[in-house]
PDB file of N, CA, C, O and CB in Angstrom:
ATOM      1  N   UNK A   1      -3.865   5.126  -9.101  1.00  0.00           N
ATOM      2  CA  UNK A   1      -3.113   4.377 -10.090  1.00  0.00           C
ATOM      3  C   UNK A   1      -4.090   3.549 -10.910  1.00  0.00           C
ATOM      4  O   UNK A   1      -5.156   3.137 -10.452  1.00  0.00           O
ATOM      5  CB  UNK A   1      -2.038   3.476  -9.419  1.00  0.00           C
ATOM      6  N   UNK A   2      -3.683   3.342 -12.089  1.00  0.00           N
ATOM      7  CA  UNK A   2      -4.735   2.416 -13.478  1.00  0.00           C
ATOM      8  C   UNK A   2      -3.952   0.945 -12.752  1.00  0.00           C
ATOM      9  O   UNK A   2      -2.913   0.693 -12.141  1.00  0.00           O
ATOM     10  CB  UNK A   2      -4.174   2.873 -15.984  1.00  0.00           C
ATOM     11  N   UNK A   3      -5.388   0.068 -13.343  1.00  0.00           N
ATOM     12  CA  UNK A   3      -5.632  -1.085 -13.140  1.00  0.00           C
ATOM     13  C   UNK A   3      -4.300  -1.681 -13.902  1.00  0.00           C
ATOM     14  O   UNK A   3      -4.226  -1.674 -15.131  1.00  0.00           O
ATOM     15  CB  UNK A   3      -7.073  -1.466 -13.591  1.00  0.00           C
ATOM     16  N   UNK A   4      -3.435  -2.108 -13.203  1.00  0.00           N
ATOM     17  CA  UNK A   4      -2.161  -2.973 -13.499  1.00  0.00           C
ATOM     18  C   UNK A   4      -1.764  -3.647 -14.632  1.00  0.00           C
ATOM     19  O   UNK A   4      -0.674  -3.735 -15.197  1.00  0.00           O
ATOM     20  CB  UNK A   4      -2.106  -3.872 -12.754  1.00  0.00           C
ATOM     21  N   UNK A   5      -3.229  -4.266 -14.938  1.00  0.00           N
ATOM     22  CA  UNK A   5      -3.325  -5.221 -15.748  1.00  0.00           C
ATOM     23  C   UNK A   5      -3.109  -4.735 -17.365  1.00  0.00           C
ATOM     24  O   UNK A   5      -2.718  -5.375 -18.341  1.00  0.00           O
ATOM     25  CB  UNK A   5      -4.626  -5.834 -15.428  1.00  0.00           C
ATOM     26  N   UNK A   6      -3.777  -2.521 -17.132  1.00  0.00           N
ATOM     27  CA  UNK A   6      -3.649  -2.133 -18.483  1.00  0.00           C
ATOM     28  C   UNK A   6      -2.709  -1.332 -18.531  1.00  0.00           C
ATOM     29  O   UNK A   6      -2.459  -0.594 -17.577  1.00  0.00           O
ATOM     30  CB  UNK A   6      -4.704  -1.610 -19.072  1.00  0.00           C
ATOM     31  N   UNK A   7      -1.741  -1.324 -20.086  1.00  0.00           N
ATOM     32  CA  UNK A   7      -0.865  -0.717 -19.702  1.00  0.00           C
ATOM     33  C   UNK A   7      -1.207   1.131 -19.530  1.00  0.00           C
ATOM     34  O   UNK A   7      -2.026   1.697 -20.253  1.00  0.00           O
ATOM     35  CB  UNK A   7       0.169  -1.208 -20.641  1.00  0.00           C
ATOM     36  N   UNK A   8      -0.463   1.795 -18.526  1.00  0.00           N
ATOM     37  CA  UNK A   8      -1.001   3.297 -18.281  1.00  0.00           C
ATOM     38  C   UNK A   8      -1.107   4.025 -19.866  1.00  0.00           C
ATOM     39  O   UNK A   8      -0.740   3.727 -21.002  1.00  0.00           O
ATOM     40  CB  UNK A   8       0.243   4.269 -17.150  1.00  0.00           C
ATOM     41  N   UNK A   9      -1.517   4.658 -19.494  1.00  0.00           N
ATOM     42  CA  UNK A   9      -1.947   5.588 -21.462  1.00  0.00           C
ATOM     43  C   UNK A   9      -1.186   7.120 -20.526  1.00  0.00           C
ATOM     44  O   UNK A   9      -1.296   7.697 -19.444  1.00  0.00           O
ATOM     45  CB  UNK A   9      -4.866   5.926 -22.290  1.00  0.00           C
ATOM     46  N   UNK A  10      -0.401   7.211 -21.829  1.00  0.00           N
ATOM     47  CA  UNK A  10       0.427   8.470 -21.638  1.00  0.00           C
ATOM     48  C   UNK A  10      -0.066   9.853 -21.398  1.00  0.00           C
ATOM     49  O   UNK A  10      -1.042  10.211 -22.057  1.00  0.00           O
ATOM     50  CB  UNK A  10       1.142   8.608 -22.687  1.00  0.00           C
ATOM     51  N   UNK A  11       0.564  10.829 -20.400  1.00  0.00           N
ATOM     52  CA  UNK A  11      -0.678  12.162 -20.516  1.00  0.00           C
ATOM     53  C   UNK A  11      -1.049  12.970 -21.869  1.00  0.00           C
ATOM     54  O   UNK A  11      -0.155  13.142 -22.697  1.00  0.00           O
ATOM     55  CB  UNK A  11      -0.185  13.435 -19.554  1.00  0.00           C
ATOM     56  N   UNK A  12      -2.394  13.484 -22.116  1.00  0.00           N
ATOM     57  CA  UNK A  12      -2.335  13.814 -23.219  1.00  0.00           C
ATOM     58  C   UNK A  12      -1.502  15.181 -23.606  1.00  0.00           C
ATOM     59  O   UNK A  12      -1.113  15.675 -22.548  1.00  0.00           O
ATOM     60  CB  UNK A  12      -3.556  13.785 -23.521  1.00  0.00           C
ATOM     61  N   UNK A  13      -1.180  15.790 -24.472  1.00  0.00           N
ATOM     62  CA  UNK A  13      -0.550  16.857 -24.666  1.00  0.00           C
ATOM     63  C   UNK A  13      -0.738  18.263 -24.130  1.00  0.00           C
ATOM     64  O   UNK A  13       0.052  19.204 -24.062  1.00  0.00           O
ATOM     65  CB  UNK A  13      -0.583  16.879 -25.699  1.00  0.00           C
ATOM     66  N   UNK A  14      -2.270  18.115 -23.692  1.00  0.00           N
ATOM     67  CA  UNK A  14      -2.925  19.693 -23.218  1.00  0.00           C
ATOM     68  C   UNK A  14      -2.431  19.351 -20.901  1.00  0.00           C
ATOM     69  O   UNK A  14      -2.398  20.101 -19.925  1.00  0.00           O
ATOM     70  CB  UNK A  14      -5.789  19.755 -23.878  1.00  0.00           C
ATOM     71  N   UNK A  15      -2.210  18.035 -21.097  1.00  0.00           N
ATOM     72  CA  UNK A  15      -1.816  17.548 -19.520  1.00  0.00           C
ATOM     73  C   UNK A  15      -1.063  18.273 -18.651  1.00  0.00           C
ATOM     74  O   UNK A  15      -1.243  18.531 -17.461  1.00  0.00           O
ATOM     75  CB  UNK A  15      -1.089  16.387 -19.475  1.00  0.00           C
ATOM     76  N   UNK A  16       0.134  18.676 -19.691  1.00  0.00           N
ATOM     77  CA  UNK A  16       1.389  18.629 -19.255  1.00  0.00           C
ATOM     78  C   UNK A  16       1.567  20.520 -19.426  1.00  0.00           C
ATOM     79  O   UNK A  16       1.439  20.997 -20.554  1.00  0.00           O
ATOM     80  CB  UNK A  16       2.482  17.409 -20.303  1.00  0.00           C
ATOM     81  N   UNK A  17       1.875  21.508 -18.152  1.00  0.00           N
ATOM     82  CA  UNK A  17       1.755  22.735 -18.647  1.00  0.00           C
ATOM     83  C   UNK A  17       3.352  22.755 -19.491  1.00  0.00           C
ATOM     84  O   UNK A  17       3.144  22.653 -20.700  1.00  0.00           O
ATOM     85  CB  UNK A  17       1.422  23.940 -17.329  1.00  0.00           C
ATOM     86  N   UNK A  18       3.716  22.780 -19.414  1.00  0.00           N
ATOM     87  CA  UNK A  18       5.334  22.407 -20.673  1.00  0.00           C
ATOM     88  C   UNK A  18       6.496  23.557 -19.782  1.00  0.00           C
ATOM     89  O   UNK A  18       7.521  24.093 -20.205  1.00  0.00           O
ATOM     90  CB  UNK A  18       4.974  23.265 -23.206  1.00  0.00           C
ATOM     91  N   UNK A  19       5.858  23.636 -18.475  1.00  0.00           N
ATOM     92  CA  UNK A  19       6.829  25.098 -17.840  1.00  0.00           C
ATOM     93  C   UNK A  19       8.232  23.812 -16.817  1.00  0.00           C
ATOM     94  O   UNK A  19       9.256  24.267 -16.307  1.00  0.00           O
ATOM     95  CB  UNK A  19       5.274  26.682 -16.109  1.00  0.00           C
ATOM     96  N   UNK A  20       8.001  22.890 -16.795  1.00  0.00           N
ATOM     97  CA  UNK A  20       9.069  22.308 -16.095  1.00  0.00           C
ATOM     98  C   UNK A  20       9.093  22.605 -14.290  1.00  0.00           C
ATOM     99  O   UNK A  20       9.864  22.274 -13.389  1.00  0.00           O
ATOM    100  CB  UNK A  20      10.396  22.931 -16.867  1.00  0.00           C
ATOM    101  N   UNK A  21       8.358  23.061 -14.328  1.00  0.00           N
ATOM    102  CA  UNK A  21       8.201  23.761 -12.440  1.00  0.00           C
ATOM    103  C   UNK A  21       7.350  23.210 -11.414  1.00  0.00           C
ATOM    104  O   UNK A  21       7.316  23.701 -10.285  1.00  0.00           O
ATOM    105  CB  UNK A  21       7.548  25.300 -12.320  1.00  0.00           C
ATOM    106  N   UNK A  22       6.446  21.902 -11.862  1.00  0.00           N
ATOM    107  CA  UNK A  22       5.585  20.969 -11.155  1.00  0.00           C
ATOM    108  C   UNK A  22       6.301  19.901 -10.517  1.00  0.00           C
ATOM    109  O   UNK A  22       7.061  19.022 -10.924  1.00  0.00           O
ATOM    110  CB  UNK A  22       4.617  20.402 -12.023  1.00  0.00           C
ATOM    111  N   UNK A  23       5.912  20.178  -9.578  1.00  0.00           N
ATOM    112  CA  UNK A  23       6.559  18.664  -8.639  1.00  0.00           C
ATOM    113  C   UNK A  23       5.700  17.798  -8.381  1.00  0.00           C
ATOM    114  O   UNK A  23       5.192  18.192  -7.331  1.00  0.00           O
ATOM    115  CB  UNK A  23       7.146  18.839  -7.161  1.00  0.00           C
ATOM    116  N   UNK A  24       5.198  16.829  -8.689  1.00  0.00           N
ATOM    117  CA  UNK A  24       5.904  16.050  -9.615  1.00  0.00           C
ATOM    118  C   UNK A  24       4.933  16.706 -11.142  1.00  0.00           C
ATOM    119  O   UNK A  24       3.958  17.457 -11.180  1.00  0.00           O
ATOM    120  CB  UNK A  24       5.784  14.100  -9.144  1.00  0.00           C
ATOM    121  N   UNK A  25       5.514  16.207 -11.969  1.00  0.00           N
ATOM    122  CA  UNK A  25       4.919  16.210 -13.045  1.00  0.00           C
ATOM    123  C   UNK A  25       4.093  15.161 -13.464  1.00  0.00           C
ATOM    124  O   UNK A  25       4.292  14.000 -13.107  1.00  0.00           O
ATOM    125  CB  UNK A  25       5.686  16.404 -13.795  1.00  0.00           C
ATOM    126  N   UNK A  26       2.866  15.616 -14.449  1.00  0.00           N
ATOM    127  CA  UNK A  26       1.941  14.511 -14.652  1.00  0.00           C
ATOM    128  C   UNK A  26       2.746  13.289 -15.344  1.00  0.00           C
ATOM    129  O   UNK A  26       2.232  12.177 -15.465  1.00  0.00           O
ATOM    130  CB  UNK A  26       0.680  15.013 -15.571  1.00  0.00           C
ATOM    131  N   UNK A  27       4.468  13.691 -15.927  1.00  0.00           N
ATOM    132  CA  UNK A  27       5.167  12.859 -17.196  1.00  0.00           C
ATOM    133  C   UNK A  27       5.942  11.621 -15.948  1.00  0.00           C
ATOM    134  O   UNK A  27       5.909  10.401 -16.110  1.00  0.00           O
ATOM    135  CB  UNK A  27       6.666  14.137 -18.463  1.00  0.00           C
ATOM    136  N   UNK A  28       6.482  12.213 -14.956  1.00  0.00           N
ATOM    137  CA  UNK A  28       6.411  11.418 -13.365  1.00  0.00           C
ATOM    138  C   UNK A  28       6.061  10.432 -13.371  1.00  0.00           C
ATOM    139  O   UNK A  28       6.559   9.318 -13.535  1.00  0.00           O
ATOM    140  CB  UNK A  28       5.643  11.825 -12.337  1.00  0.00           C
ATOM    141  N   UNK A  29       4.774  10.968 -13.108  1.00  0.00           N
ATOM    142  CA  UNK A  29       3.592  10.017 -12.397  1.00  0.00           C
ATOM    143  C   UNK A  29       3.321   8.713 -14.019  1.00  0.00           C
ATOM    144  O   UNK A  29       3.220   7.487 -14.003  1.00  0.00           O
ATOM    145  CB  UNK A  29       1.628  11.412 -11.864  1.00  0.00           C
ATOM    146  N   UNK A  30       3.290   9.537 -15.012  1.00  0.00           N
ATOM    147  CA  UNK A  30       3.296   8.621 -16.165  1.00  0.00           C
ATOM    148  C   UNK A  30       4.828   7.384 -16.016  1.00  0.00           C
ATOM    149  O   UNK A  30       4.697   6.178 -15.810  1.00  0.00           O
ATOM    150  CB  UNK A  30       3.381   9.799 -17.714  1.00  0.00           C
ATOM    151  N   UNK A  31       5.799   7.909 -16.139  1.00  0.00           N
ATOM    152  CA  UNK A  31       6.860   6.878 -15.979  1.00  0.00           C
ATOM    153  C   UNK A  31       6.974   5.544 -14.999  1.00  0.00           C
ATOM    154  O   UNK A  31       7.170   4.336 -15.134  1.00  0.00           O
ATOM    155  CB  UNK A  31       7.865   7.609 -15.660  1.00  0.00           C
ATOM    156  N   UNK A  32       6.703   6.613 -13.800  1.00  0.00           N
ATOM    157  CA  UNK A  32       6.654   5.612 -12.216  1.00  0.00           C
ATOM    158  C   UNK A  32       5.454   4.765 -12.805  1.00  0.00           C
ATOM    159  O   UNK A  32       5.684   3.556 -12.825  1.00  0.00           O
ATOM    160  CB  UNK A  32       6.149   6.626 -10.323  1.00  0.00           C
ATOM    161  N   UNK A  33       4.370   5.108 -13.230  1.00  0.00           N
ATOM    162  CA  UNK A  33       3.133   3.449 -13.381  1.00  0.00           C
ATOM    163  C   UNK A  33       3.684   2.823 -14.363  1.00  0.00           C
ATOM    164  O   UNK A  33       3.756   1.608 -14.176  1.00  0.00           O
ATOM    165  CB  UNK A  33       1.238   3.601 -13.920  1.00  0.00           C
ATOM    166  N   UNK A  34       4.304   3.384 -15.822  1.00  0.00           N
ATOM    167  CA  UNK A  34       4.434   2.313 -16.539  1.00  0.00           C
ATOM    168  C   UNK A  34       6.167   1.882 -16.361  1.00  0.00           C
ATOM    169  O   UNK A  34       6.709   1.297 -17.299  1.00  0.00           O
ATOM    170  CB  UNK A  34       3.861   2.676 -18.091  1.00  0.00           C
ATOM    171  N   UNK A  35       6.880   2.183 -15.231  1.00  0.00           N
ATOM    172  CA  UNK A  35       7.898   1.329 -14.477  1.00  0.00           C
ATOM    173  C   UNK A  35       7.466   0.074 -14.276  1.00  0.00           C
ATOM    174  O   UNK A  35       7.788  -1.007 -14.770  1.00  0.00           O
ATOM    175  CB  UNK A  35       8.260   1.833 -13.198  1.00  0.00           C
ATOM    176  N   UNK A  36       6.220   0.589 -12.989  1.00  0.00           N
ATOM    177  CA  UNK A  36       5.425  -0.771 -12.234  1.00  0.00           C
ATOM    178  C   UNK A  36       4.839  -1.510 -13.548  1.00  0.00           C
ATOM    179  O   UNK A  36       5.334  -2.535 -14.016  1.00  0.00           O
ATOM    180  CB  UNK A  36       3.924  -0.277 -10.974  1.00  0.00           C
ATOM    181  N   UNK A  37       3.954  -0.984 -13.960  1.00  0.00           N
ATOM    182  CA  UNK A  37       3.606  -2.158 -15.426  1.00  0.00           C
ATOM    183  C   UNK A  37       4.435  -3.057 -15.643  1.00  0.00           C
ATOM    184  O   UNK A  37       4.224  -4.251 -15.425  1.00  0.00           O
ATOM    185  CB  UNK A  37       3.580  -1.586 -16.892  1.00  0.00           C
ATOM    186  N   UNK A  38       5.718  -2.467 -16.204  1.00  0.00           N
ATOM    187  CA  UNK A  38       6.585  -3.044 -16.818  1.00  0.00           C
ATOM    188  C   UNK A  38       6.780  -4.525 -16.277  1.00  0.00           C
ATOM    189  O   UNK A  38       6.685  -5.601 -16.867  1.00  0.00           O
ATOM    190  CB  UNK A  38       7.684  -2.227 -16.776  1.00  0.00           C
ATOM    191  N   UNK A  39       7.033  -4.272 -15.178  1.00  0.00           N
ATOM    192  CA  UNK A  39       7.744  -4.843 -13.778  1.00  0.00           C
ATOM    193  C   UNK A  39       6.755  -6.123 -13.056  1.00  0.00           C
ATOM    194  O   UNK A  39       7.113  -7.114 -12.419  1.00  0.00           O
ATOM    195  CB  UNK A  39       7.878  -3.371 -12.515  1.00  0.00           C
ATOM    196  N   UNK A  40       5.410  -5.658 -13.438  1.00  0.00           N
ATOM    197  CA  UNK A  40       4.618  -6.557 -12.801  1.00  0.00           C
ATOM    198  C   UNK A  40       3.978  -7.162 -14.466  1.00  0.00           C
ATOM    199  O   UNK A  40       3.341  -8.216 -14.453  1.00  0.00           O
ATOM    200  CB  UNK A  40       3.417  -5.735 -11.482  1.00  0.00           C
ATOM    201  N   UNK A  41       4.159  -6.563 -15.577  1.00  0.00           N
ATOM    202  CA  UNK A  41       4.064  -7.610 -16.800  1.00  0.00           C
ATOM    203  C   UNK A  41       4.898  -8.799 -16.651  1.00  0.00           C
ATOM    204  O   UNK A  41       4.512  -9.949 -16.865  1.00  0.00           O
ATOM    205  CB  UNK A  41       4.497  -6.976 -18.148  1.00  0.00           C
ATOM    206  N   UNK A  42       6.332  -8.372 -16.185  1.00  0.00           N
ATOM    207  CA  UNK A  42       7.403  -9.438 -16.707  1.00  0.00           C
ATOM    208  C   UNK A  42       7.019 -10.741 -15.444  1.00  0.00           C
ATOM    209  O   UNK A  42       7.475 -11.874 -15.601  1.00  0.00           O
ATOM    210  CB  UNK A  42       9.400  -8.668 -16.634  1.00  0.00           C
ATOM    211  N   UNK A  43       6.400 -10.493 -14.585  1.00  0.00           N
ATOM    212  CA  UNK A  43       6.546 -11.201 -13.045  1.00  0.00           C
ATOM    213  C   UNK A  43       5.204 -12.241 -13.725  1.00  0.00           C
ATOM    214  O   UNK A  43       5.220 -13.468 -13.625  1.00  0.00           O
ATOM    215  CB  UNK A  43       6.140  -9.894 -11.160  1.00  0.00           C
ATOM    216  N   UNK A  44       4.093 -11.457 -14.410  1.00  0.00           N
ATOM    217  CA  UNK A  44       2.902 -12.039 -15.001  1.00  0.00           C
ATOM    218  C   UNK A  44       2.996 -13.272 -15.863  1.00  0.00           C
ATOM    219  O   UNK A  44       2.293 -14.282 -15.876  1.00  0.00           O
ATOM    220  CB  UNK A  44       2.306 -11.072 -15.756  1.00  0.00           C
ATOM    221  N   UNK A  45       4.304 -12.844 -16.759  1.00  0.00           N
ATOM    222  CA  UNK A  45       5.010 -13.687 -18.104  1.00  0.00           C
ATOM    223  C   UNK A  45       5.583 -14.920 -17.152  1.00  0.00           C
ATOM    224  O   UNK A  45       5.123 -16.042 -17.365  1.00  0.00           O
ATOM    225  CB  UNK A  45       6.534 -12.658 -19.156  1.00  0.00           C
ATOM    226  N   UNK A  46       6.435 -14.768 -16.257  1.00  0.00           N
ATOM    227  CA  UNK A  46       6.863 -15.750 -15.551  1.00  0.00           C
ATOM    228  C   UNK A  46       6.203 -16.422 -15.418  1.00  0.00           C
ATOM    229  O   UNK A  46       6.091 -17.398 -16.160  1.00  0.00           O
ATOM    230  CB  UNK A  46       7.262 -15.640 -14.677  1.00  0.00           C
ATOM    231  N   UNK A  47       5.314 -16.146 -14.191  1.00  0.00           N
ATOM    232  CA  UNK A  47       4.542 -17.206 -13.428  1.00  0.00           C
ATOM    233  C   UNK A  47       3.327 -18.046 -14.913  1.00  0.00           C
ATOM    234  O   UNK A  47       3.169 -19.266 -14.963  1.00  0.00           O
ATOM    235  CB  UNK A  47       3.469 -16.146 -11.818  1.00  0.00           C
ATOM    236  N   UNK A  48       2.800 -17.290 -15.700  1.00  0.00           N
ATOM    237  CA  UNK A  48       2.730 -18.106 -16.947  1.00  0.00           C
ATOM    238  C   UNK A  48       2.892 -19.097 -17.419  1.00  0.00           C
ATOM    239  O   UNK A  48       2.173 -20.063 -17.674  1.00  0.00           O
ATOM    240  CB  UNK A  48       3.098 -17.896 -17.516  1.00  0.00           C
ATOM    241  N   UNK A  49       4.954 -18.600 -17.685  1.00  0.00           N
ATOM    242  CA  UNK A  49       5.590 -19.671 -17.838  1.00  0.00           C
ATOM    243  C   UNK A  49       5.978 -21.059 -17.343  1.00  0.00           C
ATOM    244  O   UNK A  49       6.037 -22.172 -17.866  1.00  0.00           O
ATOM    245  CB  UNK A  49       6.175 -19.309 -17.919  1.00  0.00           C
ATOM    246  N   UNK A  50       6.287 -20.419 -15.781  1.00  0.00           N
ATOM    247  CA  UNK A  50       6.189 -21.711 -15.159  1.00  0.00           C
ATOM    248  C   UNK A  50       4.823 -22.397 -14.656  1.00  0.00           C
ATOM    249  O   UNK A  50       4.961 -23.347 -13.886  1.00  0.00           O
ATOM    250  CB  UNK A  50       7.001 -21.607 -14.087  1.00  0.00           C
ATOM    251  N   UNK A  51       3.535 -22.017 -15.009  1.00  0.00           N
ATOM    252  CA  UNK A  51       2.841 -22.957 -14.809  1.00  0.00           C
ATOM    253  C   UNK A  51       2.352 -23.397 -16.152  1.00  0.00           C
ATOM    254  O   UNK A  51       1.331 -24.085 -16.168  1.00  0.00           O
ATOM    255  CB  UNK A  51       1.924 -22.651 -13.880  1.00  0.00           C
ATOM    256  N   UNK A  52       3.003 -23.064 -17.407  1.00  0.00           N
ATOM    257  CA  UNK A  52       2.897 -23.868 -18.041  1.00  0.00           C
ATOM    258  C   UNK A  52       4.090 -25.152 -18.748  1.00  0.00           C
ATOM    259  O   UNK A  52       3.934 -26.030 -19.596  1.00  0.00           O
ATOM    260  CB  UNK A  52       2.334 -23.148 -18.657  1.00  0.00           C
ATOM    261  N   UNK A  53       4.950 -24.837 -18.143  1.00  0.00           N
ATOM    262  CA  UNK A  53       5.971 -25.843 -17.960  1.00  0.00           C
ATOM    263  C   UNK A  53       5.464 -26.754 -17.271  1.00  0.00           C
ATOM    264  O   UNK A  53       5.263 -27.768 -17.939  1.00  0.00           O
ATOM    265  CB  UNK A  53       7.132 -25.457 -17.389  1.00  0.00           C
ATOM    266  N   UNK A  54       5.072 -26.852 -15.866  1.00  0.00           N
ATOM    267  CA  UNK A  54       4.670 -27.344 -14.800  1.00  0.00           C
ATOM    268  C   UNK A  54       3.575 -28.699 -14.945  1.00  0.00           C
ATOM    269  O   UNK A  54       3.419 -29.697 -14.241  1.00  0.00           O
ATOM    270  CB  UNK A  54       4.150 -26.176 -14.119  1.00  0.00           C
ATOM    271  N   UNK A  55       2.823 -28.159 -16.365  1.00  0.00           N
ATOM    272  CA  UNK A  55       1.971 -28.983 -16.485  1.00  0.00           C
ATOM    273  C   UNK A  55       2.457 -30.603 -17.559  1.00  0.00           C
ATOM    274  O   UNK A  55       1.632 -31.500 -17.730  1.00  0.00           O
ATOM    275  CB  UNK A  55       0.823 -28.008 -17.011  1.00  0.00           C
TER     276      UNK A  55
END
């Protein structure tokens, strides 16, 4: 998995064989990290926030 901090970079076009028959697919594995991104951006923004309230 890419370093958390960046967001994942999508597979490139030659990545993906386009036949639908891979388990998982490289487009998968693309979604599921930038899920977690997502998920651990917003948790990032928080704690941010509240320590800059805090001060």
């Amino acid at each position: 998995m890419s370093n958390s901090h960046e967001k994942p970079l999508a597979p490139a076009d030659d990545d993906c064989c386009g036949g639908g028959a891979c388990n998982p697919c490289v487009w998968d594995g693309y979604y599921l990290e930038l899920q977690t991104w997502r998920i651990e951006e917003a948790k990032r923004r928080e704690q941010a926030e509240a320590e800059k309230n805090s001060e």
